[in-house]
C-alpha positions as CSV (number, residue, x, y, z in Angstrom):
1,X,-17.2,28.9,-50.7
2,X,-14.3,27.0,-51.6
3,X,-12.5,30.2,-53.4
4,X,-10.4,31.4,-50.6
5,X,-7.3,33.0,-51.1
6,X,-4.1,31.0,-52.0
7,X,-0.8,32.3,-51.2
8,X,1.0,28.9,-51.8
9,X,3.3,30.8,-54.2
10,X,5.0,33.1,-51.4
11,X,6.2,29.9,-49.5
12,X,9.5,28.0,-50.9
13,X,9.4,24.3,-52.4
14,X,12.2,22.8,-49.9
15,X,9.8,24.3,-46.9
16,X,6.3,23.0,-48.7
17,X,8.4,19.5,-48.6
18,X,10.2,19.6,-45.5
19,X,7.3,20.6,-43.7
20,X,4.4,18.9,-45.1
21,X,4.3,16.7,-41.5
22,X,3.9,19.7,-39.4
23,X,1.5,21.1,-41.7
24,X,-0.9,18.0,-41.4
25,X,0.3,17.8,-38.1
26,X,-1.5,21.8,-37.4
27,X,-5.0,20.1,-38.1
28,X,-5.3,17.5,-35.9
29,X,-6.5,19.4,-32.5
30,X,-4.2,19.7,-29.7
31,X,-1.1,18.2,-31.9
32,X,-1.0,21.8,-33.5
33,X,0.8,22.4,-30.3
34,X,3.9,20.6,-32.2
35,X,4.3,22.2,-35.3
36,X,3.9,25.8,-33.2
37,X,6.8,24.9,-31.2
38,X,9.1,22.8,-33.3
39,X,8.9,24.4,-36.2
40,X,8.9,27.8,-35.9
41,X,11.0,28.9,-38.9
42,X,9.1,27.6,-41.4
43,X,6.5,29.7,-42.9
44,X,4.8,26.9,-44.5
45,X,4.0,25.2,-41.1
46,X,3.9,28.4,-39.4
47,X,0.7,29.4,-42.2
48,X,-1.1,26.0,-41.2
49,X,-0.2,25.9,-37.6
50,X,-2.6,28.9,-37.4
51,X,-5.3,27.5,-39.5
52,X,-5.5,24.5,-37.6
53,X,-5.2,26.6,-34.2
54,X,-8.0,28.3,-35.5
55,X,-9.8,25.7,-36.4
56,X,-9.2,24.2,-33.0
57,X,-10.6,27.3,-31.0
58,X,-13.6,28.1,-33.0
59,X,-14.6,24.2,-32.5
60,X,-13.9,24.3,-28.7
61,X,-16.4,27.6,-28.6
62,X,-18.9,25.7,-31.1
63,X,-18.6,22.9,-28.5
64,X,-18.5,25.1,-25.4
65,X,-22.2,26.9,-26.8
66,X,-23.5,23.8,-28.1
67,X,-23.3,22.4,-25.0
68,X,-24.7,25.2,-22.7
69,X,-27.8,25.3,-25.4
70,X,-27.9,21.9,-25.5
71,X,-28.5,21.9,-21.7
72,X,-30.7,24.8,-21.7
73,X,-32.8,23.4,-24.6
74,X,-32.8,19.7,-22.8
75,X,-35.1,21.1,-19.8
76,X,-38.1,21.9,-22.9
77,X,-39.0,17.9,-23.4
78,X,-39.8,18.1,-27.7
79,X,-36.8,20.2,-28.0
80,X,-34.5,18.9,-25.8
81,X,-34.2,16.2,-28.4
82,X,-34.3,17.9,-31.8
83,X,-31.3,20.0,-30.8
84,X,-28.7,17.7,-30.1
85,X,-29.0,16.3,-33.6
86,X,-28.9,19.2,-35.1
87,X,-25.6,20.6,-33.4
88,X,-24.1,16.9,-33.9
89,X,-24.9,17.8,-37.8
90,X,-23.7,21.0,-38.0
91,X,-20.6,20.1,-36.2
92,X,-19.4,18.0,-39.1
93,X,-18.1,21.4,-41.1
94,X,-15.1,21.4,-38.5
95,X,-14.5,17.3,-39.8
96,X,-14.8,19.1,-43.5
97,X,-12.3,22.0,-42.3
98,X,-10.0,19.7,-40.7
99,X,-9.7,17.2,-43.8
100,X,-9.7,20.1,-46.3
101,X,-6.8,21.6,-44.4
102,X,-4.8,18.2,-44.5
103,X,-5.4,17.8,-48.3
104,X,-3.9,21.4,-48.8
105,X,-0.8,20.9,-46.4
106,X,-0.7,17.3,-48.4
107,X,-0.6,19.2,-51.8
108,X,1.7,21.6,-50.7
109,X,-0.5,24.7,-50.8
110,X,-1.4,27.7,-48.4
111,X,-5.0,28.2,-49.1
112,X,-7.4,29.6,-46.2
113,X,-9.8,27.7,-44.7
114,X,-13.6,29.1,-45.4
115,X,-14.9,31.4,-43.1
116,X,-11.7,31.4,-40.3
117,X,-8.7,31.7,-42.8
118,X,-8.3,35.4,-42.4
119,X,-8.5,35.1,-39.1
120,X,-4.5,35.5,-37.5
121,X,-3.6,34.4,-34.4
122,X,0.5,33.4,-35.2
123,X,2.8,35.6,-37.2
């Protein structure tokens, strides 16, 4: 799960270090707004910008369908409770990506995220 693909080798020690802020920066929601915009040369920050954009849109859709089912699922009386909890639960893995993400910009790595690293949205 955690064996994703590191390319933390490609990217050059003076960016890693110069950077590192706007890399932790790209994982903590709407603040990846920053390191898109002011920092646009740097590959480094560029990498984790769109791992933490990512991150950011697939937890506004988990949200956005939680919440419809969680509505939908409220008007059955047993499992309008059940549900909620269990969405609350599994919405902990985007707390998990976010703080994994933060530890790699911290180390100075470019390792994907599980299951939404591949996915590109900035080049």
């Amino acid at each position: 799960l955690l064996d994703t693909p590191d390319t933390s080798d490609e990217f050059e020690a003076e960016d890693k270090e110069k950077n590192k802020v706007m890399a932790i920066l790209s994982y903590i929601g709407i603040l990846v707004l920053i390191p898109i915009f002011a920092a646009k040369g740097s590959k480094f920050a560029r990498f984790h910008a769109n791992q933490g954009l990512v991150l950011l849109l697939a937890n506004l859709a988990y949200g956005g369908v939680t919440g419809l089912l969680g509505w939908l699922l409220g008007l059955i009386p047993v499992v309008g409770t059940f549900f909620p909890t269990v969405f609350g639960v599994l919405s902990l893995v985007f707390l998990a990506g976010m703080i994994l993400g933060i530890y790699n910009a911290v180390k100075g790595n470019a390792k994907e995220l599980p299951f939404i690293g591949g996915i590109k949205i900035l080049k």
